[in-house]
C-alpha positions as CSV (number, residue, x, y, z in Angstrom):
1,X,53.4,-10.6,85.2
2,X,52.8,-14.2,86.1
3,X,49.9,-13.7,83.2
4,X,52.3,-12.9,80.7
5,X,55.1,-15.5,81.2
6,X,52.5,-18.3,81.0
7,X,51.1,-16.6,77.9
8,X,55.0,-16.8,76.8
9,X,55.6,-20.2,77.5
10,X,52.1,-21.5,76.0
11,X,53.1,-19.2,72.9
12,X,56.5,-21.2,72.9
13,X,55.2,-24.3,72.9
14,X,52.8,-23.9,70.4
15,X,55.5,-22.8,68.4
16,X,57.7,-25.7,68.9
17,X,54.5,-28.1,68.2
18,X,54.2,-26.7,64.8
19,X,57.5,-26.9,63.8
20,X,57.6,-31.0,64.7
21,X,54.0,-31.1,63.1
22,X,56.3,-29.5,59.7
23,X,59.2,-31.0,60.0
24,X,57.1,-34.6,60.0
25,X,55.7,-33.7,57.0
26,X,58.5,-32.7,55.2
27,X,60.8,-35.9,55.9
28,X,57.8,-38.4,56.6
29,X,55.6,-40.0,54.0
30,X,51.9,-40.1,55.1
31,X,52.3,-44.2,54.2
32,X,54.7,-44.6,56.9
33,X,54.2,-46.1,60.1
34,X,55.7,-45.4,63.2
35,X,58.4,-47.6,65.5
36,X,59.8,-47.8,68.4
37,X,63.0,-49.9,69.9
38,X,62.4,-50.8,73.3
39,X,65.8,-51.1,75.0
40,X,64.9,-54.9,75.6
41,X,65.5,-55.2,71.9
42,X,68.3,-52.8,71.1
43,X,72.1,-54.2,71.6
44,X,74.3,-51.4,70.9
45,X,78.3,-51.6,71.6
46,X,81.1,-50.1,70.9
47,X,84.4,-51.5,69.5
48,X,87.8,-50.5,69.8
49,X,91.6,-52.0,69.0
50,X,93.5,-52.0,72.2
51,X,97.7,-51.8,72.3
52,X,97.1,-53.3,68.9
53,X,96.8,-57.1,69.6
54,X,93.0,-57.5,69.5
55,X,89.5,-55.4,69.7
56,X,87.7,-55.1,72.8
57,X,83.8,-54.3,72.8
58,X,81.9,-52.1,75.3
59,X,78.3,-52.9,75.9
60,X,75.5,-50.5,76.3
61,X,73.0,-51.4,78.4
62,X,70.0,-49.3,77.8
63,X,69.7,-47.6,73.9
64,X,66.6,-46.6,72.7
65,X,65.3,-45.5,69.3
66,X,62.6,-44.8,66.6
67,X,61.9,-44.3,63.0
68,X,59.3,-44.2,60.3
69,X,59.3,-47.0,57.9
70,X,56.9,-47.3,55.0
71,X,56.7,-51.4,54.0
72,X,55.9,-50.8,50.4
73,X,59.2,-49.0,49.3
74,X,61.2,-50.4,52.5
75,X,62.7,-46.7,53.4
76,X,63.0,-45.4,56.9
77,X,62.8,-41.7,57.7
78,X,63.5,-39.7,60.9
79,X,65.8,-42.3,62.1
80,X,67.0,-41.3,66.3
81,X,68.6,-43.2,68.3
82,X,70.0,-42.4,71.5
83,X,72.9,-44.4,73.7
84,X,73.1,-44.3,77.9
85,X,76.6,-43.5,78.0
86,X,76.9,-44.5,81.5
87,X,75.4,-47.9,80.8
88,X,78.5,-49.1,79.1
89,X,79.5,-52.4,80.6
90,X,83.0,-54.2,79.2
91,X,84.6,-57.7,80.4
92,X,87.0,-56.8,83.1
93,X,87.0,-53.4,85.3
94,X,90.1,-52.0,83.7
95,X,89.0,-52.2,80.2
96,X,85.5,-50.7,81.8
97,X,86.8,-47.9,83.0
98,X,89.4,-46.7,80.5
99,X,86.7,-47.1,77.6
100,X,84.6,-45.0,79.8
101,X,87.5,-42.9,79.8
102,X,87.9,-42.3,76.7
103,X,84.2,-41.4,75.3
104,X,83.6,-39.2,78.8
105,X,80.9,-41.0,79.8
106,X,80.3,-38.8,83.3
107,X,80.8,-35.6,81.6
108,X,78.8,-36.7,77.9
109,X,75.8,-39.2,79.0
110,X,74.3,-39.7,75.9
111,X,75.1,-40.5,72.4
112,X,72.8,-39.7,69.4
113,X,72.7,-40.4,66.3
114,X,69.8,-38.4,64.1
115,X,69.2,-38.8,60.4
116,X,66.0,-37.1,59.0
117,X,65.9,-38.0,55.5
118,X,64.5,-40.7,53.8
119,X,66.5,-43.5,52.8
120,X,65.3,-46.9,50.9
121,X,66.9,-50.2,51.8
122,X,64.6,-52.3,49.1
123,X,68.0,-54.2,48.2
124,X,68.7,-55.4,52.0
125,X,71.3,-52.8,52.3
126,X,71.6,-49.1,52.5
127,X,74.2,-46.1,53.5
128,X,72.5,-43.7,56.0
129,X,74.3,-40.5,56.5
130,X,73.1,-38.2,59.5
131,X,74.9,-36.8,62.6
132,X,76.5,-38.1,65.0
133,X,76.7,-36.3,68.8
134,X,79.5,-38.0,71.1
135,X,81.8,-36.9,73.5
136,X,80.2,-33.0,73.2
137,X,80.9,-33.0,69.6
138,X,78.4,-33.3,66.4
139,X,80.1,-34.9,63.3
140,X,78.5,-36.0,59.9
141,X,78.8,-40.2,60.1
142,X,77.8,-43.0,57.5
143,X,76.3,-46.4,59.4
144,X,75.7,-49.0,56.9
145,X,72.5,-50.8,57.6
146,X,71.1,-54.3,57.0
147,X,67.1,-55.0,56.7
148,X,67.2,-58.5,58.4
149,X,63.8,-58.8,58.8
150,X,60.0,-57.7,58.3
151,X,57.5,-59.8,60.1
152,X,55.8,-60.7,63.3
153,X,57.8,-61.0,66.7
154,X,56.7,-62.0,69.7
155,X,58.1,-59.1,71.2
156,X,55.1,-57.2,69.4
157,X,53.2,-55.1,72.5
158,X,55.6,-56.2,75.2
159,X,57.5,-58.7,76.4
160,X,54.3,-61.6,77.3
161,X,52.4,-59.8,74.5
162,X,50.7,-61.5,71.3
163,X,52.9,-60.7,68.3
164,X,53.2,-57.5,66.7
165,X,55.0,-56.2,63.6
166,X,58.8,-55.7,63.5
167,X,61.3,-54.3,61.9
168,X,65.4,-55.8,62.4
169,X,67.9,-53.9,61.7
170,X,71.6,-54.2,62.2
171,X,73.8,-50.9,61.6
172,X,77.6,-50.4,61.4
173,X,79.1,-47.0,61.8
174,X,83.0,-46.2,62.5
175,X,84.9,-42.9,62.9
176,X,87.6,-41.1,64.2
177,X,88.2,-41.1,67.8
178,X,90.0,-38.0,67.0
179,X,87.7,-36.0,65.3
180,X,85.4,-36.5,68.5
181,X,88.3,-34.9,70.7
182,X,88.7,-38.4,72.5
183,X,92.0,-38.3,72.8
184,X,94.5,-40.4,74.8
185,X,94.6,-41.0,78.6
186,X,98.2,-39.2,79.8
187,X,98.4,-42.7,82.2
188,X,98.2,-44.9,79.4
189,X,99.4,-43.2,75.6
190,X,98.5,-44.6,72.8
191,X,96.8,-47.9,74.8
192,X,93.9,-47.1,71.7
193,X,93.6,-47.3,68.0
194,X,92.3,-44.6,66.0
195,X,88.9,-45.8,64.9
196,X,86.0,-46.6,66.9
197,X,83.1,-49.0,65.2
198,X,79.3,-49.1,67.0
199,X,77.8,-52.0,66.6
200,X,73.7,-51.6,66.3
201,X,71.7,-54.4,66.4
202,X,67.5,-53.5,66.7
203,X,64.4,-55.0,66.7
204,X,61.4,-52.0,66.0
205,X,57.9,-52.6,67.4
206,X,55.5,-50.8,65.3
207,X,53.7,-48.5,67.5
């Protein structure tokens, strides 16, 4: 018996290397390189309007991502990129814990954002369109991204490491709160606005 379910499980994850091994060929080109945003160099937050009079930011403090970028045509492919929900951080307690609130950070820990195919920001500036996963609910969303920056940082390796190659990106995506289910705290109606911008700002390290 014991036999058999390891012969299962080995079975399964042979199954489940192939179909990364396939799915890496299908989105990634074999000129692409691989990289990697520590969360040392990924500022992520969320904005949101609050009783109308001005937005107020949330600030993740650990977001991590990766991505295939090939230099010659400037395109990234397999883009991922995943938020600590429960590292949001904001400038008072209140506004802390009712943004927290609202995206269900204890019950939903994580937000993702995952767009396979390949997309060429040659002119600076680019649309990508993949799914996002917040608040237990996955929704098609646009981000609008910015190529800042192609060259060495001294963030390369590591933090006290010689300097590596880089990719900086800065990405924009807003939405619905709505079509998330976030709705509206019963203590405080309508404190919120509809819409909900992330703000992405990333330095890659090519791995």
């Amino acid at each position: 018996m014991l036999l058999a379910v390891m012969k299962k499980c080995l079975n399964y994850i042979v199954v489940l290397l192939c179909i990364c091994a396939v799915s890496k060929a299908v989105y990634a080109s074999p000129d692409s390189d691989h990289y990697y945003i520590p969360p040392t160099q990924f500022n992520a937050a969320l904005q949101i309007m609050d009783l109308g009079f001005a937005n107020i930011f949330g600030l993740f403090r650990s977001a991590t991502g990766s991505f295939e970028f090939e230099e010659s045509t400037k395109s990234i492919t397999n883009l991922r990129l995943a938020l600590d929900s429960t590292s949001l951080i904001a400038n008072n307690n209140n506004n802390e814990h009712d943004i927290m609130t609202l995206i269900g950070a204890a019950q939903y820990p994580e937000i993702r954002f995952t767009a396979l195919d390949n997309v060429s920001i040659a002119e600076g500036k680019a649309d990508i369109k993949g799914t996002l996963t917040m608040h237990g609910v996955s929704k098609p969303v646009t981000f609008s991204a910015t190529l800042n920056r192609l060259g060495k940082s001294p963030n390369g390796g590591s933090l006290w490491a010689s300097e590596g190659e880089a990719v900086g990106l800065s990405l924009r995506g807003s939405f619905k709160r709505a079509d998330f289910g976030m709705t509206d705290d019963p203590e405080i109606p309508a404190r919120f606005g509809d819409t909900i911008t992330l703000l992405l700002e990333a330095q890659a390290i090519k791995q």
